[in-house]
N, CA and C atoms as a LAMMPS dump frame, in Angstrom:
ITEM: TIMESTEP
0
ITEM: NUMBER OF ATOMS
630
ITEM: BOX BOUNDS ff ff ff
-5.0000000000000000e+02 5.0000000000000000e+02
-5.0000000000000000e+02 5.0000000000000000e+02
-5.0000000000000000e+02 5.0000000000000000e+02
ITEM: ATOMS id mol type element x y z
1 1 1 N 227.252 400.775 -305.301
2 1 2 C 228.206 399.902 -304.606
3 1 3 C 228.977 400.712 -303.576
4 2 1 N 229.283 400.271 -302.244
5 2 2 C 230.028 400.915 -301.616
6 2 3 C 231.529 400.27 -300.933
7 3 1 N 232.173 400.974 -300.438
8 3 2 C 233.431 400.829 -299.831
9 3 3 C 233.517 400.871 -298.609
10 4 1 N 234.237 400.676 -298.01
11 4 2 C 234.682 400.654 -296.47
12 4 3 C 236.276 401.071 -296.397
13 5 1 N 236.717 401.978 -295.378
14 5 2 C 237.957 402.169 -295.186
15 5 3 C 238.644 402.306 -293.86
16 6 1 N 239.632 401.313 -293.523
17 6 2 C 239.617 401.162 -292.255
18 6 3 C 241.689 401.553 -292.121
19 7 1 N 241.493 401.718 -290.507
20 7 2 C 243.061 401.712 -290.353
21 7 3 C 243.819 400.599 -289.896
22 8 1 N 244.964 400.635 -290.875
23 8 2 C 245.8 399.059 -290.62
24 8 3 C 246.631 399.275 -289.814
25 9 1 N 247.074 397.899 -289.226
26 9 2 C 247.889 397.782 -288.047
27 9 3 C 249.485 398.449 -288.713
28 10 1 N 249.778 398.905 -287.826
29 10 2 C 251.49 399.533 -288.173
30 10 3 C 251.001 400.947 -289.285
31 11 1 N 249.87 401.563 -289.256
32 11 2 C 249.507 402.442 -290.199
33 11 3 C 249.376 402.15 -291.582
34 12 1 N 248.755 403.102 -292.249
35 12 2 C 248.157 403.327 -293.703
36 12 3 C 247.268 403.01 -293.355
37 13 1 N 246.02 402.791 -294.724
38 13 2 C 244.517 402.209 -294.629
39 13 3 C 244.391 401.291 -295.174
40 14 1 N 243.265 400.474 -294.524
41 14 2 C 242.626 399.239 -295.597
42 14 3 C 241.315 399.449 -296.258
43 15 1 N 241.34 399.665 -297.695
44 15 2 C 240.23 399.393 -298.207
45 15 3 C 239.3 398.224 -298.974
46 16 1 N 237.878 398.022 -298.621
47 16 2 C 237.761 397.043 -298.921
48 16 3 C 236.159 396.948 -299.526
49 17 1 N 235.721 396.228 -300.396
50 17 2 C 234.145 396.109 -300.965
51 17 3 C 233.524 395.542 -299.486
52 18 1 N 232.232 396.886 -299.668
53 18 2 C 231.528 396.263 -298.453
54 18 3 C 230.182 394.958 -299.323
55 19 1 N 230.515 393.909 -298.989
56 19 2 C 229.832 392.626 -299.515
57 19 3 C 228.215 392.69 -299.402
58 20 1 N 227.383 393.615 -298.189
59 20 2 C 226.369 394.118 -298.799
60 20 3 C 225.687 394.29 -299.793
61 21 1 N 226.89 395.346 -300.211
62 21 2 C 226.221 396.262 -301.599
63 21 3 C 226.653 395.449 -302.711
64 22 1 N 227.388 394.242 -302.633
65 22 2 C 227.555 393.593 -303.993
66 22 3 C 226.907 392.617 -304.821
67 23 1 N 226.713 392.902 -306.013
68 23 2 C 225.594 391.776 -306.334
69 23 3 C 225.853 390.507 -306.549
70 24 1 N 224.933 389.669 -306.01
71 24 2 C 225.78 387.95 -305.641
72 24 3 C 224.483 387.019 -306.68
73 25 1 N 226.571 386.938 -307.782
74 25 2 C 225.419 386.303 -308.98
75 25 3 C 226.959 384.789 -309.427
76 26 1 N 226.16 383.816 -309.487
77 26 2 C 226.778 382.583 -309.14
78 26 3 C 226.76 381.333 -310.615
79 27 1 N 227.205 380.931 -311.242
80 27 2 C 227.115 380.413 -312.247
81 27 3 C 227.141 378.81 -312.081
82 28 1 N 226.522 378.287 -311.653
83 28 2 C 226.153 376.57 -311.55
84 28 3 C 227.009 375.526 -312.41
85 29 1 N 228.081 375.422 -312.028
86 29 2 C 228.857 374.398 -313.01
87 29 3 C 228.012 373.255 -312.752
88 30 1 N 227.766 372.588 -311.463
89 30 2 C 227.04 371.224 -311.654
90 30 3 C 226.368 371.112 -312.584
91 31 1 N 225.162 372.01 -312.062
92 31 2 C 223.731 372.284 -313.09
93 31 3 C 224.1 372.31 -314.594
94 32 1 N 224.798 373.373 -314.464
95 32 2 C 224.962 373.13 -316.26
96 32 3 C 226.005 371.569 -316.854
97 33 1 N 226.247 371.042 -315.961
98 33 2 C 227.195 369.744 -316.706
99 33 3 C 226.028 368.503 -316.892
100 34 1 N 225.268 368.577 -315.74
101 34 2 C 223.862 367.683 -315.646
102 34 3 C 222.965 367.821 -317.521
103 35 1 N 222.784 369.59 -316.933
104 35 2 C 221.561 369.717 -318.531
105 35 3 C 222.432 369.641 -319.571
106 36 1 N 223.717 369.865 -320.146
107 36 2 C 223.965 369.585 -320.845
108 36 3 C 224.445 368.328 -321.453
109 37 1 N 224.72 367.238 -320.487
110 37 2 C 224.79 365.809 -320.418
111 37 3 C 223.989 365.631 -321.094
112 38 1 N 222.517 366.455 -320.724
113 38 2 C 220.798 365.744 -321.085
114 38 3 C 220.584 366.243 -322.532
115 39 1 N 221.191 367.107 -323.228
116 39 2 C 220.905 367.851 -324.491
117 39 3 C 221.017 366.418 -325.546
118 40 1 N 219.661 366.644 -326.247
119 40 2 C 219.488 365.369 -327.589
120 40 3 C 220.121 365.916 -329.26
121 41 1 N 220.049 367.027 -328.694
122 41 2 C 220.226 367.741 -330.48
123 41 3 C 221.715 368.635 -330.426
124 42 1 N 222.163 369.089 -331.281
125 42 2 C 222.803 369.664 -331.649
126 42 3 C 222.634 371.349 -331.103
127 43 1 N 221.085 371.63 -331.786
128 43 2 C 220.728 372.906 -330.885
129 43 3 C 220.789 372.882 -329.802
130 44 1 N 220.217 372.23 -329.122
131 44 2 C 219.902 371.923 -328.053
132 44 3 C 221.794 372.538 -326.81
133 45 1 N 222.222 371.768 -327.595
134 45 2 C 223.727 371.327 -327.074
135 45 3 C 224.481 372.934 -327.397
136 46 1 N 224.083 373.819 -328.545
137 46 2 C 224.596 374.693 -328.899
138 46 3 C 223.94 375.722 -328.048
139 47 1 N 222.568 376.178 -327.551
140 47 2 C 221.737 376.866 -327.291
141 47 3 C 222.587 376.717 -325.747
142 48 1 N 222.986 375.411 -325.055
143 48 2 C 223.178 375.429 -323.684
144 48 3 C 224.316 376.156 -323.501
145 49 1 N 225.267 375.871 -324.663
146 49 2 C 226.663 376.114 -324.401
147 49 3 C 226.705 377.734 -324.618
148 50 1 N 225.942 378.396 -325.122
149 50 2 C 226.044 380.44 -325.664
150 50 3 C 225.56 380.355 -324.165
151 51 1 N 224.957 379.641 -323.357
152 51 2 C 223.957 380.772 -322.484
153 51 3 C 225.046 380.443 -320.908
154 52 1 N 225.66 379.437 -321.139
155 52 2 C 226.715 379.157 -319.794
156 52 3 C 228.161 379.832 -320.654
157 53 1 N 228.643 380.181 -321.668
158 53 2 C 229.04 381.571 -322.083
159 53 3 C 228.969 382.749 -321.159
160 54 1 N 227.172 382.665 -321.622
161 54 2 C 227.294 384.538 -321.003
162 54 3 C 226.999 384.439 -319.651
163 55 1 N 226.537 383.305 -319.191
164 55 2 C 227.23 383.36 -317.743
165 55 3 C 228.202 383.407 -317.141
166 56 1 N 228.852 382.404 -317.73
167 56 2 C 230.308 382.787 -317.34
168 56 3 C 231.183 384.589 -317.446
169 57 1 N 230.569 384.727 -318.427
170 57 2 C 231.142 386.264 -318.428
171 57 3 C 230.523 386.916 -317.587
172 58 1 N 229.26 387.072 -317.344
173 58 2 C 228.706 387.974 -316.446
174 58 3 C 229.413 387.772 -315.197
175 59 1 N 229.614 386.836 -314.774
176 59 2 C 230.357 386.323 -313.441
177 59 3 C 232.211 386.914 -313.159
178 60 1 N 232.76 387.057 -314.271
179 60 2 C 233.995 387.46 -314.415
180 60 3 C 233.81 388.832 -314.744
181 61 1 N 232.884 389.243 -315.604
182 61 2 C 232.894 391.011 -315.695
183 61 3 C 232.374 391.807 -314.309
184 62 1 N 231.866 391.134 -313.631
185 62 2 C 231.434 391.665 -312.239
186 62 3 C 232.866 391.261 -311.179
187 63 1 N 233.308 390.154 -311.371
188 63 2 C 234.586 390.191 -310.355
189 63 3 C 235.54 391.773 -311.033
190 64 1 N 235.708 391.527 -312.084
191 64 2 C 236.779 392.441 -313.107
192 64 3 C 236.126 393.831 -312.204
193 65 1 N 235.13 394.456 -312.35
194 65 2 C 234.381 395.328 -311.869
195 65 3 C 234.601 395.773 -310.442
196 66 1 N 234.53 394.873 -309.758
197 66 2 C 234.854 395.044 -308.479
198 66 3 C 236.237 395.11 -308.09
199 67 1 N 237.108 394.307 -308.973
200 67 2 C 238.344 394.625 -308.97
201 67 3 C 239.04 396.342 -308.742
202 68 1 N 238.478 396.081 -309.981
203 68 2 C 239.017 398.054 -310.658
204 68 3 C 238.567 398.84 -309.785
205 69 1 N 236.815 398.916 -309.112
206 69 2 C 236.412 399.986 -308.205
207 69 3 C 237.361 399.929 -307.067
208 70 1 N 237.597 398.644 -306.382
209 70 2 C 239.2 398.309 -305.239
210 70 3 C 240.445 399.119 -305.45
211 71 1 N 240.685 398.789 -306.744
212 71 2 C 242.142 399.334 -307.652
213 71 3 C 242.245 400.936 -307.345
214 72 1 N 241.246 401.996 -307.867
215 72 2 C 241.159 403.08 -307.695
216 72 3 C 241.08 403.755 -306.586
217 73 1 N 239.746 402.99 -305.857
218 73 2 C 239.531 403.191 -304.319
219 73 3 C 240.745 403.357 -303.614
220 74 1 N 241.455 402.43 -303.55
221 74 2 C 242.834 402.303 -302.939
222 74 3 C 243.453 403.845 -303.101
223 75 1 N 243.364 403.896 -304.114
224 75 2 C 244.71 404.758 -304.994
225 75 3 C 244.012 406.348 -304.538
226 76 1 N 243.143 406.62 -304.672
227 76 2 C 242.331 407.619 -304.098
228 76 3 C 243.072 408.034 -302.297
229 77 1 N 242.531 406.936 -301.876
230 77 2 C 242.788 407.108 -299.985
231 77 3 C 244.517 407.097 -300.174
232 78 1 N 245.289 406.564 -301.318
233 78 2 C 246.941 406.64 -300.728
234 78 3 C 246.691 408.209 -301.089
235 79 1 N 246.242 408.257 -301.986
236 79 2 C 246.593 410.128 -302.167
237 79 3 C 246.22 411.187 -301.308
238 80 1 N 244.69 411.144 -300.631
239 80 2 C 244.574 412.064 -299.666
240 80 3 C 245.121 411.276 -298.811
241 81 1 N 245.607 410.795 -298.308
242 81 2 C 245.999 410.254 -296.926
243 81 3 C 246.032 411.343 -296.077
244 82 1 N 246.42 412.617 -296.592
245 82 2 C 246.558 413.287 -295.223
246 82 3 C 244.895 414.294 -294.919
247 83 1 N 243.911 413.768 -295.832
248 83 2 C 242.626 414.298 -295.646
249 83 3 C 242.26 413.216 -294.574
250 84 1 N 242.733 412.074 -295.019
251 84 2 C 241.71 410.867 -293.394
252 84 3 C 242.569 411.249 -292.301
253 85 1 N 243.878 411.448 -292.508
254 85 2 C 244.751 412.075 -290.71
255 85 3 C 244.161 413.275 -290.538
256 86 1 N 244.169 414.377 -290.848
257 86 2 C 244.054 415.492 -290.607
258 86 3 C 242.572 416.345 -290.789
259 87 1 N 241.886 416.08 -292.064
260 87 2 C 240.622 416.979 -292.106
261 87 3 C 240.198 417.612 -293.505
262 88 1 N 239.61 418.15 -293.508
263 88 2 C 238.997 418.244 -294.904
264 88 3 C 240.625 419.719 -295.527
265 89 1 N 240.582 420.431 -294.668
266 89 2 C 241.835 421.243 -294.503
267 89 3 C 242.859 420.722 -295.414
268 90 1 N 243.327 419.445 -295.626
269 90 2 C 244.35 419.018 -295.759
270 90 3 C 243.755 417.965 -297.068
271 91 1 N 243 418.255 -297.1
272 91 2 C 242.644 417.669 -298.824
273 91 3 C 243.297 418.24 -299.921
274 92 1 N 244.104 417.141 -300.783
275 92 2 C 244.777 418.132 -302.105
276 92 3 C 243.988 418.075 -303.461
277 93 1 N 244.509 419.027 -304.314
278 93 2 C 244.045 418.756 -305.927
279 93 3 C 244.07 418.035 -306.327
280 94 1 N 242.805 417.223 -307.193
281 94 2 C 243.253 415.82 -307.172
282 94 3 C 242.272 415.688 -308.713
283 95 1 N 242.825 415.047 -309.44
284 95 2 C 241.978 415.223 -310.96
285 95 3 C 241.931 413.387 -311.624
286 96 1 N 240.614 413.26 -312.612
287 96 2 C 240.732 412.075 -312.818
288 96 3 C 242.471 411.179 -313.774
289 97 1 N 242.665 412.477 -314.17
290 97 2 C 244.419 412.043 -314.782
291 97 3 C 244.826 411.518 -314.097
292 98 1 N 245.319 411.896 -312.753
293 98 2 C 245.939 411.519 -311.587
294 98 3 C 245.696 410.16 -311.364
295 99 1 N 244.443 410.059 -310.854
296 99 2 C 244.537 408.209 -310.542
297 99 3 C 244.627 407.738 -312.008
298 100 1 N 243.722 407.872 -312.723
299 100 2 C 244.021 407.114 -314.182
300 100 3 C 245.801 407 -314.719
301 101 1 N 246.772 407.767 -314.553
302 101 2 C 247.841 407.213 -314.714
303 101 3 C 248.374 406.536 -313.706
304 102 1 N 248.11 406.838 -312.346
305 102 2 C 248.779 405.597 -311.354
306 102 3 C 248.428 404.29 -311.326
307 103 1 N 247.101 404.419 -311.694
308 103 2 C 246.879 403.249 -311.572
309 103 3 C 246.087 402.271 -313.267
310 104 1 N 247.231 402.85 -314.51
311 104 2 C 247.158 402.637 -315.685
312 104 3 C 246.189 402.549 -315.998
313 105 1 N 244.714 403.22 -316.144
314 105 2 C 243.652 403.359 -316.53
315 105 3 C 242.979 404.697 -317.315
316 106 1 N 242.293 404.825 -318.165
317 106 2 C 241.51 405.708 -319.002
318 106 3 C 240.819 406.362 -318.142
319 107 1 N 240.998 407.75 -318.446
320 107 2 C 240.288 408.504 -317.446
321 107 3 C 238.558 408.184 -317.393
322 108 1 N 238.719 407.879 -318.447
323 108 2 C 237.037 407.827 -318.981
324 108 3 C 236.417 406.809 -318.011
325 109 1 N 237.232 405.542 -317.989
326 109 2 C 236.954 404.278 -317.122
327 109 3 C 237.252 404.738 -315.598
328 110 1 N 237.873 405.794 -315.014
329 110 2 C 238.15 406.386 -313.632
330 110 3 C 236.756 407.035 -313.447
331 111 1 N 236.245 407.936 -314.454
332 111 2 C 235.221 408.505 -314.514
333 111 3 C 233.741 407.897 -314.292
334 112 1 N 233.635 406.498 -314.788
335 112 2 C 232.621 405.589 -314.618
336 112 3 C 232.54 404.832 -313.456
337 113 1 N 234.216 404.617 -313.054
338 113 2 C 233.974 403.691 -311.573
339 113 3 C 233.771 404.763 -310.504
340 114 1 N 233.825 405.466 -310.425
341 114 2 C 233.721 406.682 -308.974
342 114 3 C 232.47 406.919 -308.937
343 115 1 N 231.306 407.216 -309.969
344 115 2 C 230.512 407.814 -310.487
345 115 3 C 229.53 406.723 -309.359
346 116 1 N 228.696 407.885 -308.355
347 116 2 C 227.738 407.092 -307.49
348 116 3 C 228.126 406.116 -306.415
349 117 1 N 229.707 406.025 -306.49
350 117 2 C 230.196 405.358 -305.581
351 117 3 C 230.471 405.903 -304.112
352 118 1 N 230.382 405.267 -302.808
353 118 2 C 230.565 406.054 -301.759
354 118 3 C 231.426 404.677 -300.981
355 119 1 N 232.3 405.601 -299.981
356 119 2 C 233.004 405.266 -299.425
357 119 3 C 233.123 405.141 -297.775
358 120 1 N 232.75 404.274 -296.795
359 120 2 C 232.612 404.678 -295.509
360 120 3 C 233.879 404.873 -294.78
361 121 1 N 234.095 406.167 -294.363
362 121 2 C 235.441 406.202 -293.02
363 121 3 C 234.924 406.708 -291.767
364 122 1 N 235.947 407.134 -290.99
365 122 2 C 235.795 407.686 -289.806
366 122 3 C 235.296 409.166 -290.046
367 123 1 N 235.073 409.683 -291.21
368 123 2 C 234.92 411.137 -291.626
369 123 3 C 233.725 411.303 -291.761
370 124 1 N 232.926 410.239 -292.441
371 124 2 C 231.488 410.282 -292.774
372 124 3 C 231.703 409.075 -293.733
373 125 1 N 230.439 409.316 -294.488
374 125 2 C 229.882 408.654 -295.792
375 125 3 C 230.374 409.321 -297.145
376 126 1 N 231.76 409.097 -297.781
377 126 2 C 231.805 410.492 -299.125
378 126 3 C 231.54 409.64 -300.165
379 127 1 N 231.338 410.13 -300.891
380 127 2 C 231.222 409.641 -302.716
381 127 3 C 232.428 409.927 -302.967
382 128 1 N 233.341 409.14 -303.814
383 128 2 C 234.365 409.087 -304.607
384 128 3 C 234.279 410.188 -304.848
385 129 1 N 233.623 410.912 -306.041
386 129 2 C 233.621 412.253 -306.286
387 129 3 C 234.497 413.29 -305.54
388 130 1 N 233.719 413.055 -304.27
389 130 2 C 234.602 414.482 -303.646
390 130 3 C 235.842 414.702 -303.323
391 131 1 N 236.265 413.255 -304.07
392 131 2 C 238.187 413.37 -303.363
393 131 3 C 238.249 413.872 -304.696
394 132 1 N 237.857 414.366 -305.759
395 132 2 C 238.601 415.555 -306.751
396 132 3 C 238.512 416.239 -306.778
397 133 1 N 239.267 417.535 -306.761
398 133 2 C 238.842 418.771 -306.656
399 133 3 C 240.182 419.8 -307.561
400 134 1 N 240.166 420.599 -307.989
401 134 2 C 240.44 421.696 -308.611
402 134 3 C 241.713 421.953 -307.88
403 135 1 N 242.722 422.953 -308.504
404 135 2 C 243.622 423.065 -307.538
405 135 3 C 243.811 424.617 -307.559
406 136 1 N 243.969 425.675 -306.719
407 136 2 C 244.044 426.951 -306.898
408 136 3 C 245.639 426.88 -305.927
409 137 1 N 246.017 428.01 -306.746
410 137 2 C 247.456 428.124 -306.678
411 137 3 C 247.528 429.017 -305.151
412 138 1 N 249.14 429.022 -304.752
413 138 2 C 249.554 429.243 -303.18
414 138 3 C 250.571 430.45 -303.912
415 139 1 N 250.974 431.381 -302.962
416 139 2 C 251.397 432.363 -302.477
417 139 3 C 252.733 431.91 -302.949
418 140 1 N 252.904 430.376 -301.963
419 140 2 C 254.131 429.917 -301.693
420 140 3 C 254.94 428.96 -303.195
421 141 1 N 253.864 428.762 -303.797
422 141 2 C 254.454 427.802 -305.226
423 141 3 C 253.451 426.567 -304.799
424 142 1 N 253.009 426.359 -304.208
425 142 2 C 251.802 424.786 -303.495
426 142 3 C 250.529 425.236 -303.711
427 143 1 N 249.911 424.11 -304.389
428 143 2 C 248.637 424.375 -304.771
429 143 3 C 247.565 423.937 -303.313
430 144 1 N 246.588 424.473 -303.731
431 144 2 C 245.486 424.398 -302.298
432 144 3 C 244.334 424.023 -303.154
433 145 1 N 243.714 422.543 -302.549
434 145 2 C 242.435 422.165 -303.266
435 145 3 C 241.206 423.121 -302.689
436 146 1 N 240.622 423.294 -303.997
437 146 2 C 239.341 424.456 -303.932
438 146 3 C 238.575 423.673 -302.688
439 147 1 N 238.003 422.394 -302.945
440 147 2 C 237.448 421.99 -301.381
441 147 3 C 237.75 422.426 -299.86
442 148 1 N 238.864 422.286 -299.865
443 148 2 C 239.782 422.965 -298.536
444 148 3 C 239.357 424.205 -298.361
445 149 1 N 239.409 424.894 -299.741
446 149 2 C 239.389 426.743 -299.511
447 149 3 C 238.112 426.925 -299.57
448 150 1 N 237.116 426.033 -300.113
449 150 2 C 235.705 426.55 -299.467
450 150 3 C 235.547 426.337 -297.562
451 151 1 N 235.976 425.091 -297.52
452 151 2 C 235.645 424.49 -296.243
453 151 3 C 236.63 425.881 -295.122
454 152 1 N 237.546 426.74 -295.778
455 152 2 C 238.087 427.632 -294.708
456 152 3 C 237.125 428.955 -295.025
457 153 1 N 236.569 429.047 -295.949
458 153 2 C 235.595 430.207 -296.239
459 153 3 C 234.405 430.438 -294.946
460 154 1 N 234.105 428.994 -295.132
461 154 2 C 232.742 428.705 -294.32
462 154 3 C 233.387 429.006 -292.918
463 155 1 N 234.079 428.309 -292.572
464 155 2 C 234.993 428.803 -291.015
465 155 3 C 235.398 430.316 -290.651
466 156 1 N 236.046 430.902 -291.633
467 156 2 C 236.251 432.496 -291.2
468 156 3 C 234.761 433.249 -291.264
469 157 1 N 233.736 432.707 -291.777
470 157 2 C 232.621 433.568 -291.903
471 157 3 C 231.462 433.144 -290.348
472 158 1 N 231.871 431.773 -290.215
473 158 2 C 231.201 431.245 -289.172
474 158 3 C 231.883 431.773 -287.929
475 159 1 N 232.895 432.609 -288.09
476 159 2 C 233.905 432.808 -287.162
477 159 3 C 234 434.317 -286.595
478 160 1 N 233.664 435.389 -287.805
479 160 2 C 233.22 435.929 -287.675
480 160 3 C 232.708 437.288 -286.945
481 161 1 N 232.487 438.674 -286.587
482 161 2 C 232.002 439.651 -285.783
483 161 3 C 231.017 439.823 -286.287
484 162 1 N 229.719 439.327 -285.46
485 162 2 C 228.542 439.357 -286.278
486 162 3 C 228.37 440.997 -286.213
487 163 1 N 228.481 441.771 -285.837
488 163 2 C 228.686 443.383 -286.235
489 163 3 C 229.315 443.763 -287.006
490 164 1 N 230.289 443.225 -287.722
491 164 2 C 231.267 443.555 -288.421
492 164 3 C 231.691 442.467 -288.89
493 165 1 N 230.557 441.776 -290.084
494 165 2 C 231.108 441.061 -291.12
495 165 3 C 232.379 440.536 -291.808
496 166 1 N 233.14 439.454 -292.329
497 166 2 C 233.814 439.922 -293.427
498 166 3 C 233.586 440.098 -294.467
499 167 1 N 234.452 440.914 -295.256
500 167 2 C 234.079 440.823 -296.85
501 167 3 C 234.626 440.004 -297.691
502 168 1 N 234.251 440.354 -298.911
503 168 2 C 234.961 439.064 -299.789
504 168 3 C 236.311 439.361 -299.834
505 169 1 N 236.699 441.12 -299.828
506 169 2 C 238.087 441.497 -299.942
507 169 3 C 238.651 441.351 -298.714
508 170 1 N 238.149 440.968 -297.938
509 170 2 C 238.898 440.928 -296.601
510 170 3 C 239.466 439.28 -296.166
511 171 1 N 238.403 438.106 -296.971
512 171 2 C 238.315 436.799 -296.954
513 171 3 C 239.454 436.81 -297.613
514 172 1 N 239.578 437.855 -298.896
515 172 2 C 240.662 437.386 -299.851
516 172 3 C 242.281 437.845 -299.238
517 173 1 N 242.383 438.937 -298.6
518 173 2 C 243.688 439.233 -297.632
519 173 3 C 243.712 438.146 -296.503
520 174 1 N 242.951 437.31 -295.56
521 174 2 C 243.183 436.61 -295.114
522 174 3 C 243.844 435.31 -295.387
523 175 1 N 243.053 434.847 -296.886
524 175 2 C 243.255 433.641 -297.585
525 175 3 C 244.772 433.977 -297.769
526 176 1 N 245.056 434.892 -298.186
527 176 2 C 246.75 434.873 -299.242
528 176 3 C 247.582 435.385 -297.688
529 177 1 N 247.085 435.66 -296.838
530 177 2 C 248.525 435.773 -295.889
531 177 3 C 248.176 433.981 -295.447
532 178 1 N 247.45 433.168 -295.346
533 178 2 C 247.561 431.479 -295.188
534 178 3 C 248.054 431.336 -296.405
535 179 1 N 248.764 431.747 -297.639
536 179 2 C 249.084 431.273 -298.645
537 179 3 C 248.535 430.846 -299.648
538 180 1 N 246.973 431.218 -299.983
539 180 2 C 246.015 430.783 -301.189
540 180 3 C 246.164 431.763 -301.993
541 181 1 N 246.601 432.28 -302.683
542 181 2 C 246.646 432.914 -304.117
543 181 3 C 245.447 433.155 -304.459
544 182 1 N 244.165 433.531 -304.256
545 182 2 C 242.478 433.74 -304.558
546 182 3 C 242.127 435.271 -305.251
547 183 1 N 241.213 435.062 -305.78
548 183 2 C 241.015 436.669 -306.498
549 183 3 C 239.524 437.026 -305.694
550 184 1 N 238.804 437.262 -305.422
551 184 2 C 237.853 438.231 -304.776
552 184 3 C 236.773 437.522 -305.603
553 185 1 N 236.615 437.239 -306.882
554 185 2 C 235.255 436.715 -307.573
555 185 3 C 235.123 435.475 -307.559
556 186 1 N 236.171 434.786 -307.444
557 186 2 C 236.33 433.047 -306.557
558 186 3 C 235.568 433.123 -305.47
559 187 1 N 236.222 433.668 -304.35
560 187 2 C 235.748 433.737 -302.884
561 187 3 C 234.446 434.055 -303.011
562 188 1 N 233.826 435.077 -304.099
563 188 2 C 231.993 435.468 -304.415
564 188 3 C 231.548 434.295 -304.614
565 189 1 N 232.4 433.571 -305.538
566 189 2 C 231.665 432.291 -306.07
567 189 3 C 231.417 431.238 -305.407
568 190 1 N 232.41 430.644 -304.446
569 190 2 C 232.592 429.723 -303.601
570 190 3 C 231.301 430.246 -302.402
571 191 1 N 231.489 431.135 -301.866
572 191 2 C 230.514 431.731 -300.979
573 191 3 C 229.367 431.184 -301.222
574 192 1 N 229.046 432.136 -302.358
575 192 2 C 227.663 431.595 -302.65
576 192 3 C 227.387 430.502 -303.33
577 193 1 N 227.936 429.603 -303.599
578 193 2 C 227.797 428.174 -303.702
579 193 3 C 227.419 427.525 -302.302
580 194 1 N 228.066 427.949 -301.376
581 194 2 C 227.694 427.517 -299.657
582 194 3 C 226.453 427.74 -299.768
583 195 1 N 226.043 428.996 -300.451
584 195 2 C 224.742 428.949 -299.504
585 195 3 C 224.925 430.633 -298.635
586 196 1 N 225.827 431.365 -299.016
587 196 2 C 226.024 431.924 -297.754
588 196 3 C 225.753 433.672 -298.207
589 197 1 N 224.976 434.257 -297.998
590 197 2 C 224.936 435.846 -298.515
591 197 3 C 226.035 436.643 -298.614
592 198 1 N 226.52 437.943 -298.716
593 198 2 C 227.303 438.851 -298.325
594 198 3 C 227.505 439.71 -297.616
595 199 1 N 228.306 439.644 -297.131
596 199 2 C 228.642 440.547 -295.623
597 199 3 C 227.238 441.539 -295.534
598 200 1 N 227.359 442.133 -295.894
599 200 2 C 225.768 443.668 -296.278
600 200 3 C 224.59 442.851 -295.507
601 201 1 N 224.394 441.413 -296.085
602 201 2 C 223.244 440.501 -295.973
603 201 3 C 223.591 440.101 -294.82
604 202 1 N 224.874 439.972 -294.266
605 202 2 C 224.185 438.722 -293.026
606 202 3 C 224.791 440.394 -292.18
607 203 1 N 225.43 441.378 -291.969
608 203 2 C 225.241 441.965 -291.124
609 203 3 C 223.275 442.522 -290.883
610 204 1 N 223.162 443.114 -292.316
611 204 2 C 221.377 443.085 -291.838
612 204 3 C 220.351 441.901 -291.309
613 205 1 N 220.927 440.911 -291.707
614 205 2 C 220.167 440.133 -290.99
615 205 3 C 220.1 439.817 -289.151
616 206 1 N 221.562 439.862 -288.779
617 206 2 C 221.836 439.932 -287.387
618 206 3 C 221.454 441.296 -286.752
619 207 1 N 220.996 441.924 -287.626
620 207 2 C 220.641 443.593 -286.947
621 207 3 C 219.409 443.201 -286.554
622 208 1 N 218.591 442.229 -287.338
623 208 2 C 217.024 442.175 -287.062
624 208 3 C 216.608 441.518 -286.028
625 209 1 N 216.125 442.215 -284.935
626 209 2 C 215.525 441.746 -283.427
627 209 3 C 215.104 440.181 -283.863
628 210 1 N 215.293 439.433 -283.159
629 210 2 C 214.727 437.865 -282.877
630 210 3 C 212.996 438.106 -282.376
């Protein structure tokens, strides 16, 4: 199922079910008042009435459904708000507790509605997912979401003297004078989660004639 997120007049966002992706399932009051008019037996009359039951529920557990994915969705974009103004930079720590108490729900049930869900903005296409992230502590007393501090990893390395690499200890004196509090085997880890070798590696690699 997906989302859409747009900007409202006088500011904030609007989020909303994109009607696409929703499944369009409809429960026939006529129809069923007709056949059950027509029922001769008792079974008959009992058998009609369990099965426009679980229609009826299926029809209300899918509104309920779509409800809640709205409910959270929402509550998600008020919290980064300053990731859709500003940039991935400005994404905070963000854990399933968090929305599950704002918006009085079991984490477990936060955990199931996000799960495969994606969201369209002006940023891209994200999955719910990625608005949570970990929080690594600041210099200053302010936490910095690990997303952010990969996404500045990738930038100082893309940034760069391709003769003169950085290192991880050097990523890590940069990070903490911007105020990230990081230890040197984070920054290893995050790195190479990118995808990205170590200084040693990509200076030899830029040594090698094209």
């Amino acid at each position: 199922m997906g989302l859409r997120r747009r900007r409202a007049e006088g500011g904030g966002w609007i989020v909303e079910l994109n009607p696409e992706t929703l499944p369009r399932v409809l429960a026939n009051g006529a129809y069923y008042a007709r056949v059950s008019a027509g029922a001769k037996s008792r079974e008959e009359k009992t058998f009609i009435a369990e099965h426009w039951a679980n229609a009826t529920w299926l029809v209300k557990s899918l509104a309920q459904r779509a409800s809640t994915i709205l409910k959270v969705a929402s509550e998600i974009v008020r919290q980064q708000d300053a990731f859709f103004r500003h940039g991935v930079t400005h994404l905070r720590p963000l854990i399933l507790r968090d929305i599950a108490t704002a918006v009085e729900l079991h984490e477990s049930t936060i955990s199931r509605v996000t799960a495969n869900k994606y969201i369209a903005t002006p940023r891209g296409t994200l999955e719910l997912k990625f608005f949570f992230t970990t929080a690594i502590a600041g210099t200053d007393g302010e936490s910095h979401s690990s997303e952010a501090v990969r996404h500045r990893i990738r930038a100082l390395i893309a940034a760069e003297d391709p003769e003169a690499g950085l290192s991880d200890d050097q990523i890590v004196a940069v990070l903490k004078r911007e105020g990230v509090d990081i230890a040197r085997r984070t920054v290893a880890k995050y790195r190479e989660g990118l995808g990205i070798p170590s200084s040693v590696q990509r200076r030899r690699e830029k040594a090698v004639p094209a």
